[in-house]
FISETOR-644509 format. One record per residue (C-alpha): z, y, x. Coordinates in steps of 0.02 Angstrom, whole numbers, padded with zeros to 5 digits, always signed. Each point is the difference from the previous one (the first is absolute). Layout:
<pts>
ZYX
...
</pts>
This chain:
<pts>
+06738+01025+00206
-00102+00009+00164
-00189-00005-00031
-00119-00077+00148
-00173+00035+00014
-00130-00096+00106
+00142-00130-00081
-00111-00157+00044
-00060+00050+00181
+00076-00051+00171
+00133+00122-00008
+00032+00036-00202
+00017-00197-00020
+00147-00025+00134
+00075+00180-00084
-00001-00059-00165
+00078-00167+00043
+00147+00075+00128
+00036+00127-00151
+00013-00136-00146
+00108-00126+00125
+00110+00174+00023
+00022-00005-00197
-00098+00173-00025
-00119+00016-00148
-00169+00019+00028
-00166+00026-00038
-00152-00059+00093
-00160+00104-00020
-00170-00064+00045
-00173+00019-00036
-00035-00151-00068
+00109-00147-00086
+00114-00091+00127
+00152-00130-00001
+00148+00094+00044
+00163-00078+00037
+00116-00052-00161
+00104+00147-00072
-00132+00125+00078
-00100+00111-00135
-00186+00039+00049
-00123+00122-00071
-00153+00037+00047
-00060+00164+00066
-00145+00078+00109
+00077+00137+00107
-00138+00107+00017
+00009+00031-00181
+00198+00084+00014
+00035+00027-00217
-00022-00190+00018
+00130-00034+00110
+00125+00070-00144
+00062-00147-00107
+00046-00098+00181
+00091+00142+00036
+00112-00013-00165
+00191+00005+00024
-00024+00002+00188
+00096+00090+00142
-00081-00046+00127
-00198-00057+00078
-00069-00052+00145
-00162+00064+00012
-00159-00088+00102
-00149+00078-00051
-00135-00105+00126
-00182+00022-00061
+00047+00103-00159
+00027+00143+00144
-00183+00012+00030
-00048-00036-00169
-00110+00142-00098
+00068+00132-00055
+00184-00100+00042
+00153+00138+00005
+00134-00084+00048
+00129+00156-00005
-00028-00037-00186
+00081-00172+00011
+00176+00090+00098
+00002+00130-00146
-00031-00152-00153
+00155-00082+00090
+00088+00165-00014
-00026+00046-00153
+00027-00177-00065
+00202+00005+00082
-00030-00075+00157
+00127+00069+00122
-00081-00113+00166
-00156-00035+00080
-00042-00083+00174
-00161+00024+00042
-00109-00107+00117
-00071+00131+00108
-00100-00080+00150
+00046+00058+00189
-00156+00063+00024
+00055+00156-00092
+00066+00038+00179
-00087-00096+00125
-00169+00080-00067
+00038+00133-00131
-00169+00086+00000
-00110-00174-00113
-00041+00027-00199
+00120-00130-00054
+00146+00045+00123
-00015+00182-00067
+00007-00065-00162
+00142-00112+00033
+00093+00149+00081
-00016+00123-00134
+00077-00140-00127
+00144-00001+00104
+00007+00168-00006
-00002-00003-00202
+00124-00124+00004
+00128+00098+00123
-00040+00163-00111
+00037-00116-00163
+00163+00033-00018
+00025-00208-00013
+00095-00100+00139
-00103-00075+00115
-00045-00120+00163
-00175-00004+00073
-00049-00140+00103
-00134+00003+00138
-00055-00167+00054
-00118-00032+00128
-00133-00164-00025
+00063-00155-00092
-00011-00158+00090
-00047-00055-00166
-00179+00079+00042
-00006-00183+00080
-00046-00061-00170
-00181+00075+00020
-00021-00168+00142
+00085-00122-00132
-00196-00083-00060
-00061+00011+00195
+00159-00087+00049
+00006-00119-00134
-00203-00046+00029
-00035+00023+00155
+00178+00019+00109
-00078+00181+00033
+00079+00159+00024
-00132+00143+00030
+00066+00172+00041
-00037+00163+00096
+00098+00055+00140
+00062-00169+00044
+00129+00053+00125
+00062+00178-00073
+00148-00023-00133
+00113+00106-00101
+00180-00052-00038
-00047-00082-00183
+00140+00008-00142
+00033-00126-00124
-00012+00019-00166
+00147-00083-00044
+00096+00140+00106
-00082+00135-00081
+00059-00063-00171
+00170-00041+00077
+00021+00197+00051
-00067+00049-00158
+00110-00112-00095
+00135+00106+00104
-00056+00157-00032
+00006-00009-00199
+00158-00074-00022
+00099+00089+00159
+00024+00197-00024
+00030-00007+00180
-00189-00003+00007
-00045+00140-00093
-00070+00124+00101
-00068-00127+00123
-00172-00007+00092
-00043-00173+00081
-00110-00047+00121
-00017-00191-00029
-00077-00116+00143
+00018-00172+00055
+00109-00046+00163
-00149+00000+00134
-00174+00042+00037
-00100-00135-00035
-00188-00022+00022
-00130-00096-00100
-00027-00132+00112
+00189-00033+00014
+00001-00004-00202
-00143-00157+00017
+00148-00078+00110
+00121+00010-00099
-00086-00047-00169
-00056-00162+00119
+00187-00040+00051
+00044+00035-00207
-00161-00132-00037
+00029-00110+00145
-00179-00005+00036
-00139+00106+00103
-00028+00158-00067
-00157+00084+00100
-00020+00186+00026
-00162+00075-00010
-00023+00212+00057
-00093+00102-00148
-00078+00157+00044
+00054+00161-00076
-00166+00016-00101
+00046-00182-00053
+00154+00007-00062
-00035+00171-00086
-00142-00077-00108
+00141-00165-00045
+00114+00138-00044
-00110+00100-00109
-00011-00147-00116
+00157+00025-00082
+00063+00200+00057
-00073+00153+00001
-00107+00029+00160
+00127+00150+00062
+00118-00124-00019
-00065-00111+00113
-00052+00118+00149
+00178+00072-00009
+00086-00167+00026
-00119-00055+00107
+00057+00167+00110
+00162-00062+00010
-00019-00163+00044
-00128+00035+00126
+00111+00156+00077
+00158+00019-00058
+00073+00154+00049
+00198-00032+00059
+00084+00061-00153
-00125-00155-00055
+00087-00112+00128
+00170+00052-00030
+00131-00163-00060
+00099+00104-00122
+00211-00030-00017
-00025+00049-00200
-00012-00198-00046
+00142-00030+00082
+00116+00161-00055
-00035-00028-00178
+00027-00201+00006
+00111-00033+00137
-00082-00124+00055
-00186+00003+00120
-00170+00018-00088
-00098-00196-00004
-00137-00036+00125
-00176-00044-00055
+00054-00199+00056
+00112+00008-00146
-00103+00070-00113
-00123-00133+00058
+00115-00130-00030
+00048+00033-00175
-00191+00042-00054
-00081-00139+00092
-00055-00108-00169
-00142+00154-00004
-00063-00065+00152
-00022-00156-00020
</pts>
């Protein structure tokens, strides 16, 4: 049994679905009630709440943890989710780490993430950890603009970062907990190019067929659209990287590619296949 969390999100859903297809029980674990595809058994858990993670974690070997918000939550401990799984027979975990454990060790939640991985190396479990850098799935915060107004509004219009699809990052998870040639592995998981924000509004035009306009945000902004649905710190630290990413920042990693044999998907194709947001 292989247990998913963040099962119904824009990575955990393509993971859950490549696992089942593969013929591998699992168990999808969400916050809330969600359709999960046939054969797939879901439960629902909040992970900053760890003892309630247990009956997911039933008869499983192995977890892929993604923790998102329930990182920053209150009084949230997520070392106590890496012991439950150990102490409930678990023998694997891949973590989704973020690569700004590296690029810019020294922020609250990247010290955070940094000592999990830590508790997970020290665990005793086998493990992966993957570091991706932003999801060209952030896109989605332009879907109602786009849809009602043909509007993309951004800041720093002409600085990008090499974006990663999600799809990829479930791919190379999907890899790392059913391969043992994985175990061990740390993966630094971007897309196949730099691409900017007003070079995203292109290609979600060419994916529409239709104008898409591109309008510059300030910093100040953006921040205040952000705040609405993460924490402020949040917000100023991706708003750092976006607005001066440093060259480990810039960097097109070879992990997508090692792990997969095949080279990571550029944004246009993630456009292409989510375009029915946009419109």
């Amino acid at each position: 049994m292989i247990v998913v969390t963040g099962a119904t999100g824009n990575i955990g859903r393509p993971l859950t679905r490549a696992l089942a297809e593969a013929g591998q029980p699992v168990t999808a674990v969400s916050r809330r009630p969600a359709p999960v595809p046939d054969g797939v058994r879901h439960r629902v858990a909040d992970l900053s709440e760890p003892a309630g993670l247990k009956p997911a974690l039933e008869g499983a070997e192995a977890l892929f943890l993604l923790l998102s918000g329930d990182l920053h939550a209150a009084g949230a401990s997520p070392a106590d989710i890496v012991r439950e799984a150990a102490g409930s027979g678990v023998r694997r975990v891949v973590l989704l780490s973020t690569l700004g454990v590296v690029t810019r060790p020294f922020g609250a939640t990247r010290i955070a993430m940094r000592a999990l991985e830590d508790t997970l190396r020290e665990s005793g479990l086998q493990w992966s950890v993957l570091r991706p850098g932003g999801f060209a799935s952030n896109a989605l915060w332009w879907a109602e603009s786009v849809r009602t107004r043909q509007l993309v509004a951004a800041p720093f219009g002409d600085i990008g970062v090499p974006v990663v699809d999600p799809a990829d990052i479930a791919a190379v998870a999907a890899a790392c907990l059913l391969d043992d040639r994985h175990t061990g592995g740390v993966y630094e998981l971007t897309g196949p190019e730099v691409i900017t924000p007003r070079q995203q509004a292109r290609a979600l035009a060419d994916a529409l067929g239709s104008p898409v306009r591109f309008q510059e945000l300030t910093r100040a902004e953006a921040r205040d659209t952000m705040a609405q649905s993460m924490p402020t710190e949040l917000a100023d630290d991706t708003l750092d990287i976006l607005g001066s990413p440093n060259p480990a920042e810039l960097r097109v990693s070879p992990d997508v590619e090692r792990v997969l044999g095949r080279a990571p998907r550029p944004f246009a194709d993630w456009a292409a296949r989510h375009v029915a947001a946009f419109r």
